[in-house]
C-alpha positions as CSV (number, residue, x, y, z in Angstrom):
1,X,-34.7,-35.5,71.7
2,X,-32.6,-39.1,72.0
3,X,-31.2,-39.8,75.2
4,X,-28.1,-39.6,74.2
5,X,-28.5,-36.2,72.9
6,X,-28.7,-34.6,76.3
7,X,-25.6,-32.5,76.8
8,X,-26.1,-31.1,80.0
9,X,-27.8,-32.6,82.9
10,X,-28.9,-31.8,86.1
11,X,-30.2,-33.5,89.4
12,X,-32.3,-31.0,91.2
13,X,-32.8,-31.8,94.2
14,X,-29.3,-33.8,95.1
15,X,-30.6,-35.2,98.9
16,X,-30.4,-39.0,100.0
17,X,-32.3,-40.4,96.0
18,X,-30.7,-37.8,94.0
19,X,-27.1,-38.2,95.3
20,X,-27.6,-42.0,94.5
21,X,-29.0,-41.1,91.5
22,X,-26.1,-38.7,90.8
23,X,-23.3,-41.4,91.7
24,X,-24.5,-44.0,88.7
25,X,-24.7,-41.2,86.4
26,X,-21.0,-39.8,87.4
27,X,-19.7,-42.8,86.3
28,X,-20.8,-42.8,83.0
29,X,-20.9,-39.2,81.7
30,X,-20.8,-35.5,83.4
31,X,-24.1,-34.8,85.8
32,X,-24.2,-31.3,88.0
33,X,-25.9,-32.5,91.6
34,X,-28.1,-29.5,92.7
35,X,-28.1,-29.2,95.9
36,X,-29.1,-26.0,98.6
37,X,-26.3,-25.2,100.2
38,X,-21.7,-24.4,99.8
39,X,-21.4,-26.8,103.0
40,X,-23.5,-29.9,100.7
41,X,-21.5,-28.5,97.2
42,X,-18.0,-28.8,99.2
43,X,-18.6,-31.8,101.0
44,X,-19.8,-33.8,97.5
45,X,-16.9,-32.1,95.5
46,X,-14.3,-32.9,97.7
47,X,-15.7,-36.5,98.7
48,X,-17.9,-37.9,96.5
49,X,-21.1,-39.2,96.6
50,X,-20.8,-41.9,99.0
51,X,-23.5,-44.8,98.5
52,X,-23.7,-47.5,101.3
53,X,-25.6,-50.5,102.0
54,X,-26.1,-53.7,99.3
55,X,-23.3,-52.0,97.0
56,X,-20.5,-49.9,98.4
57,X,-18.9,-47.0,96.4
58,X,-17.5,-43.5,95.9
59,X,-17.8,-41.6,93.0
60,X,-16.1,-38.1,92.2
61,X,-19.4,-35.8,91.1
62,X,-19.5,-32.2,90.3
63,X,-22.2,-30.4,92.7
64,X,-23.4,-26.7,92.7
65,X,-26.0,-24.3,94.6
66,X,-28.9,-23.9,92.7
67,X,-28.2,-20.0,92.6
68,X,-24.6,-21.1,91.0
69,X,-25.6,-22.8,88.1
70,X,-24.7,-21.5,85.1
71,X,-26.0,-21.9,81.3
72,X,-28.9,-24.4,80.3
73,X,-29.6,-27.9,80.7
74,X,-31.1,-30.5,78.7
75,X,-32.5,-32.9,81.0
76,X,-33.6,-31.8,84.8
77,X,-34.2,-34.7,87.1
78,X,-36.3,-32.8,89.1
79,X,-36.4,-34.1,92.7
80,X,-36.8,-31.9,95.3
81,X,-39.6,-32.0,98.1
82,X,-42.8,-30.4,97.3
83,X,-42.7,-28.1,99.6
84,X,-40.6,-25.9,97.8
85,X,-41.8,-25.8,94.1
86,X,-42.6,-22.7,94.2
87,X,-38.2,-21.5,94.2
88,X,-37.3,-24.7,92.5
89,X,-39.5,-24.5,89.5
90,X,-38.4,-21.1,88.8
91,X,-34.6,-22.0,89.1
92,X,-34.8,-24.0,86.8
93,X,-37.1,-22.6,84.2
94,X,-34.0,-19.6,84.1
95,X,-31.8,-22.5,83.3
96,X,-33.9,-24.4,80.9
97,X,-34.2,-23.9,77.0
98,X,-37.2,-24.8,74.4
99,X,-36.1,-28.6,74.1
100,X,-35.4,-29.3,77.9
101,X,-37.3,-32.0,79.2
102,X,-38.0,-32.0,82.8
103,X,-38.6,-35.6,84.4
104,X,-40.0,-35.8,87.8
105,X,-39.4,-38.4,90.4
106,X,-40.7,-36.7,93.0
107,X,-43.3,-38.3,95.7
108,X,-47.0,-37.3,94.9
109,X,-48.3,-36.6,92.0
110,X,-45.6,-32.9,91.1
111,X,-46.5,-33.3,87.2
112,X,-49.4,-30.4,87.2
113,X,-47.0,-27.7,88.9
114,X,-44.5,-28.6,86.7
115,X,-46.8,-28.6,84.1
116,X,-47.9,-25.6,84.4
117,X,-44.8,-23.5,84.1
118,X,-43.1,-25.9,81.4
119,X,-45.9,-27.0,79.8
């Protein structure tokens, strides 16, 4: 699968990294920011992500609660803490398909426990 052939994709994981992450993908194309609770979702939706520092910027983004995602994605960026593999790994195998590819930019070494569910 080409880049550019990812459809639908998903940030799981939407803390501190993955809202950055979120905001340069939003302003190219449609990303769903994953993130673990309605108070995050509605403060992202109706704000923006909000990055500070060297560049200063607001982007509109589209965020949901892991248990309100709907449909399939083709490209997770899976970054989520460790700690809680074990519901996040699940979440998104029910919203994965036979092509999605799951990329992992987590801290440590997360490939084997992703690995082992996705293959």
């Amino acid at each position: 699968m080409k880049t550019d052939e990812f459809e639908r994709i998903a940030i799981m994981g939407a803390g501190s990294l993955g809202i950055i992450l979120g905001a340069y993908i939003a302003q190219q194309r449609q990303v769903d920011l994953i993130v673990g609770s309605r108070t995050s979702a509605d403060a992202l939706n109706t704000n923006g992500a909000q990055v500070t520092g060297n560049i200063e910027m607001t982007v509109p983004v589209h965020a949901v609660r892991s248990e309100d995602m709907e449909g399939t994605y083709d490209l997770f960026l899976y970054l989520v803490k460790q700690t809680v593999n074990d519901v996040a790994i699940p979440q998104m195998l029910a919203h994965s398909h036979d092509q999605t590819v799951i990329c992992t930019l987590q801290n440590g070494v997360p490939e084997l426990s992703v690995s082992e569910v996705f293959g």
